[in-house]
Backbone atoms as SQL, in Angstrom:
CREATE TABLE atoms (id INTEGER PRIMARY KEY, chain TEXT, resi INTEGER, resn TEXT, atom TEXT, x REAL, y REAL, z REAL);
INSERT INTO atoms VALUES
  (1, 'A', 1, 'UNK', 'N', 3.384, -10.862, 24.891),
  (2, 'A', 1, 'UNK', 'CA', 4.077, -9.664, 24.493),
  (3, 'A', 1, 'UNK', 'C', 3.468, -9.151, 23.185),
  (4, 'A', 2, 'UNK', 'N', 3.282, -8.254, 23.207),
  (5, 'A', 2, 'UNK', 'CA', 2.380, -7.706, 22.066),
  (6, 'A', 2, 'UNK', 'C', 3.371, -6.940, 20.791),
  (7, 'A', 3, 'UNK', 'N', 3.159, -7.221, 20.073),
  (8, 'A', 3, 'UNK', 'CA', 4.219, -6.211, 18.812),
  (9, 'A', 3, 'UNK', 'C', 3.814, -4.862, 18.225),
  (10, 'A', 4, 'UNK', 'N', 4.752, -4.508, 18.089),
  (11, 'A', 4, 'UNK', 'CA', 5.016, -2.971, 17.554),
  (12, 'A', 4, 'UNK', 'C', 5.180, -2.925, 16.509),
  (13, 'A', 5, 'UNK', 'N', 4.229, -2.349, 15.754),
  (14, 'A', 5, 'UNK', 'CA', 4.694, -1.758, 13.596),
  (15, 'A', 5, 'UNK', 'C', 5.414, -0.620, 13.303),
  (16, 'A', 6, 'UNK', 'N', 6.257, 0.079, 12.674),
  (17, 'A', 6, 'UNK', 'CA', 6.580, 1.010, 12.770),
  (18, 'A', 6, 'UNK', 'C', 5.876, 1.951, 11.582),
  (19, 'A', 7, 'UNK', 'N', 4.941, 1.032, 10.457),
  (20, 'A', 7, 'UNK', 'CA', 4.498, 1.259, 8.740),
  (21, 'A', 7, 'UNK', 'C', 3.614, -0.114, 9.148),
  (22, 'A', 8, 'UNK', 'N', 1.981, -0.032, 8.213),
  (23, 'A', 8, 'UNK', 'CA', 1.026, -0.789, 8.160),
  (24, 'A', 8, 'UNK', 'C', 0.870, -0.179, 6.947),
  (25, 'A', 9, 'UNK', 'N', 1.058, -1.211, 5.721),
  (26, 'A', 9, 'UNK', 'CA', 0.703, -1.250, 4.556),
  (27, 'A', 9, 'UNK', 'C', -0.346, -1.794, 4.311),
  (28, 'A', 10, 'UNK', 'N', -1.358, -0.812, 4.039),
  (29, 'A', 10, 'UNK', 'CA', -2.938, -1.708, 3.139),
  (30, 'A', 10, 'UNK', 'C', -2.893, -1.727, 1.491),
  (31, 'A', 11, 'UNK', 'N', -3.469, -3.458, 1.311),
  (32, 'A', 11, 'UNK', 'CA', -3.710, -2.947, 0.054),
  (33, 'A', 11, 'UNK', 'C', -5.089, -3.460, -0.218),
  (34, 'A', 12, 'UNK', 'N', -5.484, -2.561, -1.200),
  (35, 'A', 12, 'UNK', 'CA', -7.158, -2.957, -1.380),
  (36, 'A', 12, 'UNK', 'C', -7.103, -4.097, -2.431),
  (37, 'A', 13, 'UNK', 'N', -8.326, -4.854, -1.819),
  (38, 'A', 13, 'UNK', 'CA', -8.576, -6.079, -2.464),
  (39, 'A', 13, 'UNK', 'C', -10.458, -6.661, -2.478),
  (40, 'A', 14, 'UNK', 'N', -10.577, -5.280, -2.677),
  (41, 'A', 14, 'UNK', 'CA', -11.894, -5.132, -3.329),
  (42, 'A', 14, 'UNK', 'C', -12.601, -5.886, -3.988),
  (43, 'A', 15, 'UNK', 'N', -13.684, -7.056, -4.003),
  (44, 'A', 15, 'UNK', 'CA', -14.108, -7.615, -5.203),
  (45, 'A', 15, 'UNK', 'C', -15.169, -7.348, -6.005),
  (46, 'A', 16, 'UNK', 'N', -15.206, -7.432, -7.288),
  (47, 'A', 16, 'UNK', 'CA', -16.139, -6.863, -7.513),
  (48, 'A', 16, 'UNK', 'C', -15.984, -6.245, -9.194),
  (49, 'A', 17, 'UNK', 'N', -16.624, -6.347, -10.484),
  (50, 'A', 17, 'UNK', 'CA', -16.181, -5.915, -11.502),
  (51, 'A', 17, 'UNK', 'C', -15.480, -4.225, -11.612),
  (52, 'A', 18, 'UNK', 'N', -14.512, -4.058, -11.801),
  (53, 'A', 18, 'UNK', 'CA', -13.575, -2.765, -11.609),
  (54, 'A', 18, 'UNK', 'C', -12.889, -2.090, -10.614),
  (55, 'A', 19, 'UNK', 'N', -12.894, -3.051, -9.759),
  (56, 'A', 19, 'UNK', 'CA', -12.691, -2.926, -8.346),
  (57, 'A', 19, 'UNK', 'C', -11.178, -3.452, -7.877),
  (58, 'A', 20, 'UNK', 'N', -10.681, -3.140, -7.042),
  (59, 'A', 20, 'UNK', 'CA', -9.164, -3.474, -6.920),
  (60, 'A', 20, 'UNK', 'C', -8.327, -4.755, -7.307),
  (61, 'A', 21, 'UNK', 'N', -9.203, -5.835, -6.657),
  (62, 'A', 21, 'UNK', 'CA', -9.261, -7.114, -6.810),
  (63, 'A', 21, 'UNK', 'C', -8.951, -7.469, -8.362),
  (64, 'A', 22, 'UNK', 'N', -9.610, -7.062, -8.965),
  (65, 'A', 22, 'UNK', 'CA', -10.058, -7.095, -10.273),
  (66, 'A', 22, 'UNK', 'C', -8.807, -6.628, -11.305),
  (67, 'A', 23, 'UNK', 'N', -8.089, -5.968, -10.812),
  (68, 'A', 23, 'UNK', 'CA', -7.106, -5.069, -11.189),
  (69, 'A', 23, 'UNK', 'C', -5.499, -5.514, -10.349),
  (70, 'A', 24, 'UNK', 'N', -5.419, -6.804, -10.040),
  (71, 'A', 24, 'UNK', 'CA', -4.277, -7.039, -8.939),
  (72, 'A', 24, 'UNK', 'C', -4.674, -6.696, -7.959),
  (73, 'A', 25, 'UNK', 'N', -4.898, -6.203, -6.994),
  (74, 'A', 25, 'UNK', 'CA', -4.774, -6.059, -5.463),
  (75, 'A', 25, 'UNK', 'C', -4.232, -7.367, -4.823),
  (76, 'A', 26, 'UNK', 'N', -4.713, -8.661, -4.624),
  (77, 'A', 26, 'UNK', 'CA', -4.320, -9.466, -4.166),
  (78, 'A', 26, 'UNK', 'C', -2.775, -9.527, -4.303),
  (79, 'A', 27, 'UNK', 'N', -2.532, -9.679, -5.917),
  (80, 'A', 27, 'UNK', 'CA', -0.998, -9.558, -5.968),
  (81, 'A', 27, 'UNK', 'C', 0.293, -8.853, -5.828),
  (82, 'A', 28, 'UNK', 'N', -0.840, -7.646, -5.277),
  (83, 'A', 28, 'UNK', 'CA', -0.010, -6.744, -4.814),
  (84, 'A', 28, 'UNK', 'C', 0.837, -7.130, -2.823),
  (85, 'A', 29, 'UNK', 'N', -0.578, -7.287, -3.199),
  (86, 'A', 29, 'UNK', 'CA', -0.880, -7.729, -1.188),
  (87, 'A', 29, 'UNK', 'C', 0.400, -9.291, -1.469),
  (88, 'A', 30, 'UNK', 'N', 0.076, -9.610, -1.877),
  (89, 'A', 30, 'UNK', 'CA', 1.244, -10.975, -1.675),
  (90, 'A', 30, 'UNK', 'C', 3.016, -10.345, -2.241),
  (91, 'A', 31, 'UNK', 'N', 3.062, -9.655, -3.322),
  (92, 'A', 31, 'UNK', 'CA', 4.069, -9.089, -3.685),
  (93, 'A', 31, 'UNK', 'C', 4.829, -8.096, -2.836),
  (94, 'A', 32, 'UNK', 'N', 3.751, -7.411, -1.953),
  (95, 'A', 32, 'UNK', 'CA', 4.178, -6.390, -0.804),
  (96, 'A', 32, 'UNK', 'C', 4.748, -7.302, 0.659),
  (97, 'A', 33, 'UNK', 'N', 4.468, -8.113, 0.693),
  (98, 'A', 33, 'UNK', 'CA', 4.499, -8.943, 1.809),
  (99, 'A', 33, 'UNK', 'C', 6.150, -9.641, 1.806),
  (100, 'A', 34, 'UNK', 'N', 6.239, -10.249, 0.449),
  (101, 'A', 34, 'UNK', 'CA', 7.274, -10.952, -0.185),
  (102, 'A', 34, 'UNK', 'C', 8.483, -9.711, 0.064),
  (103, 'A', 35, 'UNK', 'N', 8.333, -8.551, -0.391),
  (104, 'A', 35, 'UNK', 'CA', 9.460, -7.627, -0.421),
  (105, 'A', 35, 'UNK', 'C', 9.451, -7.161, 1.210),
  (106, 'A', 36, 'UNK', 'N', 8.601, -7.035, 2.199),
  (107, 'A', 36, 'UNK', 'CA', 8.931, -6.624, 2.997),
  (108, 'A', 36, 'UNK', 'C', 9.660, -7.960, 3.939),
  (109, 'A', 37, 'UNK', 'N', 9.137, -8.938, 3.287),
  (110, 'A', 37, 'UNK', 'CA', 9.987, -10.185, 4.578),
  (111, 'A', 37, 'UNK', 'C', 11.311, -10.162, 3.921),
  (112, 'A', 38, 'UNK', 'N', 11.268, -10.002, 2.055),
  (113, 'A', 38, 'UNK', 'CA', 12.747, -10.028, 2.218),
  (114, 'A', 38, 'UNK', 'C', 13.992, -9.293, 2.409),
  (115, 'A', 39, 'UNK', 'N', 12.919, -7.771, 2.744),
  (116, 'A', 39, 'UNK', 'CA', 14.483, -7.109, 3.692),
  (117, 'A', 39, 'UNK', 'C', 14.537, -6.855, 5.215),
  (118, 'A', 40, 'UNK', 'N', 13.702, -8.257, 5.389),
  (119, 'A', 40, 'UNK', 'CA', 14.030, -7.847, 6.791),
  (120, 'A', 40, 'UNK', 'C', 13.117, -7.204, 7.722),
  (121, 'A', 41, 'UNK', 'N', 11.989, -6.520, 7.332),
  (122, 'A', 41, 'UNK', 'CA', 11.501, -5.393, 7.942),
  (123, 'A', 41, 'UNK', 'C', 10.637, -6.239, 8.891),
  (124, 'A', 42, 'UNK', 'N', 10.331, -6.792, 10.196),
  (125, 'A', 42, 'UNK', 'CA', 9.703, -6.931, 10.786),
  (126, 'A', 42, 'UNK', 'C', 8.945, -6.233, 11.664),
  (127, 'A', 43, 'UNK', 'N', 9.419, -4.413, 11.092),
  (128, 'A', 43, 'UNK', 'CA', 8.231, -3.961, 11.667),
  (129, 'A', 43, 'UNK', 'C', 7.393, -3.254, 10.778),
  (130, 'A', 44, 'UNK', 'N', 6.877, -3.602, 9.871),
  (131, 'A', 44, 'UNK', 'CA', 6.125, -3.578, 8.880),
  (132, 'A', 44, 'UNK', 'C', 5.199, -4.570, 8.697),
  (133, 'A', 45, 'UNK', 'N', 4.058, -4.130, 8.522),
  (134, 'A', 45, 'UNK', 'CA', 2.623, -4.843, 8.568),
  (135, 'A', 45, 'UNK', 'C', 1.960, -4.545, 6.826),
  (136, 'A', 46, 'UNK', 'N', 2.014, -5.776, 6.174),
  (137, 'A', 46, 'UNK', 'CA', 0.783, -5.649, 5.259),
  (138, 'A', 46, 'UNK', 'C', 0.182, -6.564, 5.337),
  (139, 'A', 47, 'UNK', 'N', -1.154, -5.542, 5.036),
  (140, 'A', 47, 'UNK', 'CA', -2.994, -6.152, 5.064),
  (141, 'A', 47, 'UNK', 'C', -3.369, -5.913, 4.296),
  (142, 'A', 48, 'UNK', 'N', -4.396, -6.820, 3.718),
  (143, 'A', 48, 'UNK', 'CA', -5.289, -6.284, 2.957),
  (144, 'A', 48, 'UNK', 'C', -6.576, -4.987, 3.547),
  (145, 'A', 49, 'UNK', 'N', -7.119, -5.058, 3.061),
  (146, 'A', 49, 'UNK', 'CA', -7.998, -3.852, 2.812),
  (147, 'A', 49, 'UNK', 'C', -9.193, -3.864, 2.246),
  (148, 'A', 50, 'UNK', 'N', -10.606, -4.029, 2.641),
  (149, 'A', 50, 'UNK', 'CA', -12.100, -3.845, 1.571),
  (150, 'A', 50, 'UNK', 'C', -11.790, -2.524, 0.936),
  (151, 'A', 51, 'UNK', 'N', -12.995, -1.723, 0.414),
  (152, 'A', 51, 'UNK', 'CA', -13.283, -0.912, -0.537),
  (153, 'A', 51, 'UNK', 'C', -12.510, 0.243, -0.087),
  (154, 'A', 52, 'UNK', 'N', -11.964, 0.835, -0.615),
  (155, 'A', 52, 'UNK', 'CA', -11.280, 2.360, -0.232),
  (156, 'A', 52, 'UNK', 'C', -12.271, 3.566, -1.044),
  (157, 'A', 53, 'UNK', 'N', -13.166, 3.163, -1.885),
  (158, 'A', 53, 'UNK', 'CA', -14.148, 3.706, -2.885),
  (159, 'A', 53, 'UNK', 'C', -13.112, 4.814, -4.277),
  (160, 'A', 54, 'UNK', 'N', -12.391, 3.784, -4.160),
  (161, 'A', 54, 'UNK', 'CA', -11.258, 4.450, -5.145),
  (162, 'A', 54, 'UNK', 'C', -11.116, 3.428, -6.333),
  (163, 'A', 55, 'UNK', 'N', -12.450, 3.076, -6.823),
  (164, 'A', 55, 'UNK', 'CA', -12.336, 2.078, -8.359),
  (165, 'A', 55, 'UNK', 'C', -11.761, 2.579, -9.011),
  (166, 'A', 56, 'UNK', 'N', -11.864, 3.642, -9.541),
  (167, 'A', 56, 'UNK', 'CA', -11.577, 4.954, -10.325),
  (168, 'A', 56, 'UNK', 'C', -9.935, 4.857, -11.138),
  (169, 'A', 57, 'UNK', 'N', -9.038, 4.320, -9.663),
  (170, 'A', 57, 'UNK', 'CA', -7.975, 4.505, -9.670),
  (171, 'A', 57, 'UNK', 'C', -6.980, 3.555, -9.093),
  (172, 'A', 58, 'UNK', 'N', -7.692, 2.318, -9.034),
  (173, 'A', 58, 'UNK', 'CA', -7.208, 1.763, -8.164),
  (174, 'A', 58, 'UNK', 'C', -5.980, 1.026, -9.070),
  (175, 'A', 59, 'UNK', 'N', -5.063, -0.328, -8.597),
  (176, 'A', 59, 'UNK', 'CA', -5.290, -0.939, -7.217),
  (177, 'A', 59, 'UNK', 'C', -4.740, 0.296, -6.601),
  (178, 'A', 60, 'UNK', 'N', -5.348, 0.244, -4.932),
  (179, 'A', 60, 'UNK', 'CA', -5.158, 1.510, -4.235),
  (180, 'A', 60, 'UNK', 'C', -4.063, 1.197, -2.455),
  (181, 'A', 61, 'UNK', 'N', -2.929, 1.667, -2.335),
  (182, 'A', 61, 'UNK', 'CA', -2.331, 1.050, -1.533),
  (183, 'A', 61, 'UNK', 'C', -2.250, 2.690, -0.384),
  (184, 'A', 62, 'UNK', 'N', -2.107, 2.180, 1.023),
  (185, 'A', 62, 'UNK', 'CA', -1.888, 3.275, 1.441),
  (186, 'A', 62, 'UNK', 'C', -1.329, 2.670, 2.692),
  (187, 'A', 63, 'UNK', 'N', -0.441, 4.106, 3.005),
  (188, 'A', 63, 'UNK', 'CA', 0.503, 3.825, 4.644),
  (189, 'A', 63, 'UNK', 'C', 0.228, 4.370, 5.263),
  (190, 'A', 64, 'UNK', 'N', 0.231, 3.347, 6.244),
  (191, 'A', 64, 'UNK', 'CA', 0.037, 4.034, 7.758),
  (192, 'A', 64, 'UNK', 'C', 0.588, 4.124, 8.742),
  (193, 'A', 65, 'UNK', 'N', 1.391, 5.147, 9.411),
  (194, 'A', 65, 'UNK', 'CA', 0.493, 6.247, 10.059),
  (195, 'A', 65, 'UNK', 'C', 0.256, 7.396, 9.515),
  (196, 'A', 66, 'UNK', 'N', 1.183, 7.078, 8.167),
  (197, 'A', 66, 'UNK', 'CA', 1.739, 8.613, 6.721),
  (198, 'A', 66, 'UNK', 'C', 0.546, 9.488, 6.585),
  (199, 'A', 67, 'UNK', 'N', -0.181, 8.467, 5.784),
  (200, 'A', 67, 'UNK', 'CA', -1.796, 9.154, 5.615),
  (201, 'A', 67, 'UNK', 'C', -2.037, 9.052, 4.348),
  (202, 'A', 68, 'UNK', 'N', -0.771, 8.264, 3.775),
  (203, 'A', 68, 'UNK', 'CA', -0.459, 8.359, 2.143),
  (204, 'A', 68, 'UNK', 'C', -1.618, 7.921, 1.458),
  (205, 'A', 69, 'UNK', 'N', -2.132, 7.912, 0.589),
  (206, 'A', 69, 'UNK', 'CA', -2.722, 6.725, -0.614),
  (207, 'A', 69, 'UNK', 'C', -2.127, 6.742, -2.187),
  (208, 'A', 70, 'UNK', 'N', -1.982, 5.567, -2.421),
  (209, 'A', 70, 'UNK', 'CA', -1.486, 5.345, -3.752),
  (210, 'A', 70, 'UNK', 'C', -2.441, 4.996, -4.381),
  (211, 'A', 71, 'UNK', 'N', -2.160, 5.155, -5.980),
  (212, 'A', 71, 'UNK', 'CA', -2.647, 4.647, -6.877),
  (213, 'A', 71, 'UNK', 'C', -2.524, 4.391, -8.025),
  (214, 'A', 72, 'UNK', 'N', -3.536, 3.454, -8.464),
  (215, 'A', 72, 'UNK', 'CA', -3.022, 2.409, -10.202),
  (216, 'A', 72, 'UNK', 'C', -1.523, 2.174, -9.688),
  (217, 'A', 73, 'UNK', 'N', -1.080, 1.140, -8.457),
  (218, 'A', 73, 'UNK', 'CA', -0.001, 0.822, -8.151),
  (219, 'A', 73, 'UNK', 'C', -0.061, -0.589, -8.957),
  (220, 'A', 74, 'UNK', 'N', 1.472, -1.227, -9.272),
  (221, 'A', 74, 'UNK', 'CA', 1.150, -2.212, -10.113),
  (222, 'A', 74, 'UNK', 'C', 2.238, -2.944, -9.087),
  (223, 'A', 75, 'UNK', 'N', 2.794, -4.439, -9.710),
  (224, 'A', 75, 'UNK', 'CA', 3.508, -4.932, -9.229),
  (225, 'A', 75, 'UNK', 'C', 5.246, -4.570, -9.267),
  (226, 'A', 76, 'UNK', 'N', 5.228, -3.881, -10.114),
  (227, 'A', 76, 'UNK', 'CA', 6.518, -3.275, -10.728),
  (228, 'A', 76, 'UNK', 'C', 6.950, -2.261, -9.752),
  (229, 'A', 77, 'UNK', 'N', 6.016, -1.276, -9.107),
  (230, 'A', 77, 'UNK', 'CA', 6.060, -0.491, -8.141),
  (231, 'A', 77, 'UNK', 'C', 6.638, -0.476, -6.876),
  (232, 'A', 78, 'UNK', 'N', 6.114, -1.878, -6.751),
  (233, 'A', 78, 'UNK', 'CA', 5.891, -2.494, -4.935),
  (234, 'A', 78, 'UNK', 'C', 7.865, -2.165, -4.265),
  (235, 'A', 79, 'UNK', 'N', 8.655, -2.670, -5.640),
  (236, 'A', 79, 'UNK', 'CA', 10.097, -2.512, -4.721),
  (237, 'A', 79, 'UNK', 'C', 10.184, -0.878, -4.255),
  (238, 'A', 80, 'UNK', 'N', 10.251, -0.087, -5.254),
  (239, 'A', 80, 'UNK', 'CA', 10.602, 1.771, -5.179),
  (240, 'A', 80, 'UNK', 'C', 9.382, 1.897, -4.039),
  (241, 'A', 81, 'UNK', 'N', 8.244, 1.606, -3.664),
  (242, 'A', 81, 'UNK', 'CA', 7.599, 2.251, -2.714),
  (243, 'A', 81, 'UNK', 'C', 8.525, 1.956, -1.070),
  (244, 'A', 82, 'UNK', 'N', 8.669, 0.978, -1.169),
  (245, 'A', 82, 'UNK', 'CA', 9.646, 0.041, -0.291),
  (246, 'A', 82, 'UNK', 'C', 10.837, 0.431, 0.428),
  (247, 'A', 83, 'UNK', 'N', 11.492, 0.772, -0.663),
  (248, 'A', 83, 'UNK', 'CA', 12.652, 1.325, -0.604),
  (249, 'A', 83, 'UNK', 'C', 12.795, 2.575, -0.533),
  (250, 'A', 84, 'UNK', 'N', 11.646, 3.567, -1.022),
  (251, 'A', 84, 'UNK', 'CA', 11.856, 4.714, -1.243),
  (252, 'A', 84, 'UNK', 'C', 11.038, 4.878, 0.111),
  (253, 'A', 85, 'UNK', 'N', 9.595, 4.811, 0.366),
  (254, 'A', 85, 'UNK', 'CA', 8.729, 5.054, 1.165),
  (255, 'A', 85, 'UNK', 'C', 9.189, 4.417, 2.200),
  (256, 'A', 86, 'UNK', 'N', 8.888, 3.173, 2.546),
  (257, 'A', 86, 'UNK', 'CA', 8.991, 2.575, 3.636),
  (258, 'A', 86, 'UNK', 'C', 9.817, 2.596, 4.651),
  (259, 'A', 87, 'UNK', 'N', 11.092, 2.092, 3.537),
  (260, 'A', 87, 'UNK', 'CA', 12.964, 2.213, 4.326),
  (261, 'A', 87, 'UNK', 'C', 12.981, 3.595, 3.658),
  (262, 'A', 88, 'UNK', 'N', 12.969, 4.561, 3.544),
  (263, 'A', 88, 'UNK', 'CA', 14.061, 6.128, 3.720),
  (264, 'A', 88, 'UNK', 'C', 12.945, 7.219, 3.679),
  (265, 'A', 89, 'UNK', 'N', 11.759, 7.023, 3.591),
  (266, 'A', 89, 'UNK', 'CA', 10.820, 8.290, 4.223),
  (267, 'A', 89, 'UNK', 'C', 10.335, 8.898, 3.515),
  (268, 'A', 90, 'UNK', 'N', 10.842, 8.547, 1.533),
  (269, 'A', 90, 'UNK', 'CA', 10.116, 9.199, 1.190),
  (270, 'A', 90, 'UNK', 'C', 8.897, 8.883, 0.116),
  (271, 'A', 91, 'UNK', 'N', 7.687, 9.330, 0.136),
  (272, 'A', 91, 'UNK', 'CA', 6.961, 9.653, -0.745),
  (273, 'A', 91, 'UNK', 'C', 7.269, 9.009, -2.451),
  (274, 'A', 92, 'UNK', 'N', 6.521, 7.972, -3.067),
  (275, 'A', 92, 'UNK', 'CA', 6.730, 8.127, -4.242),
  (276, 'A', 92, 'UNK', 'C', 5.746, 9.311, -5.092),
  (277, 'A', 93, 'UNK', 'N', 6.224, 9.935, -4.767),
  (278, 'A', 93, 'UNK', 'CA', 5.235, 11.072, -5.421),
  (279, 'A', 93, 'UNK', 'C', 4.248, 10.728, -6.703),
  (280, 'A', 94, 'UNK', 'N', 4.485, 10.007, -8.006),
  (281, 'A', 94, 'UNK', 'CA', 4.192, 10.182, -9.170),
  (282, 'A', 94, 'UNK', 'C', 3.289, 8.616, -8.984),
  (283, 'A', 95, 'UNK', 'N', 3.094, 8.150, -8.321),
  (284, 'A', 95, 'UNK', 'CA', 2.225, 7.095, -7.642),
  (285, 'A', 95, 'UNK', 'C', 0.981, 7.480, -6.353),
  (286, 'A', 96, 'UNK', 'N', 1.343, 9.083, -5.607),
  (287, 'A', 96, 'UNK', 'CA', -0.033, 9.282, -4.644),
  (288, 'A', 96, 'UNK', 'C', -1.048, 9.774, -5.883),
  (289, 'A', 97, 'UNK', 'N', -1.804, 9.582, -4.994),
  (290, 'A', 97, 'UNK', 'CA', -3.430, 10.053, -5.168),
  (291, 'A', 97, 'UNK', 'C', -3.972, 11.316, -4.465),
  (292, 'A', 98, 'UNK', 'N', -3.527, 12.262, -5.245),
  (293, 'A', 98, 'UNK', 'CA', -3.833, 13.554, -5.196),
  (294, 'A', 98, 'UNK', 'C', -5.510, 14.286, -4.177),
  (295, 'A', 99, 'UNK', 'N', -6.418, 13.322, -4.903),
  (296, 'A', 99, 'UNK', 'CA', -7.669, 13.238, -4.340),
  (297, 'A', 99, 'UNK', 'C', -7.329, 13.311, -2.934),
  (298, 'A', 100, 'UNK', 'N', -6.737, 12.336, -2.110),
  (299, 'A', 100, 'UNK', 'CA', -6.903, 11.511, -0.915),
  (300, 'A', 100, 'UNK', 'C', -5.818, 11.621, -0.260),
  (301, 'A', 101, 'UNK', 'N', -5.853, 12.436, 1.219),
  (302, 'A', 101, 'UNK', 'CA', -5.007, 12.273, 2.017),
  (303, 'A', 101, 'UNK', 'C', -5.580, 12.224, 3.492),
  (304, 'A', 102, 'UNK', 'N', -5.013, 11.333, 4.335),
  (305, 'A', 102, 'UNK', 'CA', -5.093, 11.618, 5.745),
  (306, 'A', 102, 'UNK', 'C', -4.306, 12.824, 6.400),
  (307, 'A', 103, 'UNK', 'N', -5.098, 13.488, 6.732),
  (308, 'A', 103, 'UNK', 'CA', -4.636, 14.624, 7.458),
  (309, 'A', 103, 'UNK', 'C', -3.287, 14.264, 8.752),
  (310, 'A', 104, 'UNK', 'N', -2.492, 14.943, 9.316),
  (311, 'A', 104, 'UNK', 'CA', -1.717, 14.194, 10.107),
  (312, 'A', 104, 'UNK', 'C', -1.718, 15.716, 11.173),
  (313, 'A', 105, 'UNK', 'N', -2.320, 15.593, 12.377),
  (314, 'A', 105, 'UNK', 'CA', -2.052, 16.489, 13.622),
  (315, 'A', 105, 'UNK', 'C', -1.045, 16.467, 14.450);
């Protein structure tokens, strides 16, 4: 039986001097994981992620199927994206990345 996501959270974990990794990503990726098992959400997927080419700004997190990308997300973040984004739909606005969006048809 195959499973269904309803949200696939990436986070970049880039290595490399200035690069996500470098900047948390990993701990984001483990911190994102931690908050989504503990409310429950089993249909929510986080992964890591190679280069998004967003050093610039990173660590760089983005949802999918949204099209979102975040950025300079820290660990402090991870609950309000969660709660705000994940569970109720919306956007942390003052955390996207203006640069970067997936288009949505």
């Amino acid at each position: 039986m195959s499973k269904v996501f309803r949200k696939q959270i990436f986070c970049c974990v880039s290595e490399g001097e200035g690069k996500c990794a470098s900047k948390g990503g990993m701990e984001l990726l483990l911190k994102f994981r931690e908050e989504v098992k503990a409310r429950g959400l089993a249909d929510v997927l986080v992964t890591k992620v190679g280069c998004t080419s967003q050093h610039h700004c990173g660590p760089t997190v983005i949802v999918h199927p949204d099209g979102l990308w975040y950025r300079q997300v820290t660990i402090a973040d991870v609950a309000e994206i969660v709660e705000k984004h994940i569970m109720g739909g919306e956007p942390v606005e003052r955390l996207l990345n203006p640069d970067v969006r997936v288009r949505q048809d």
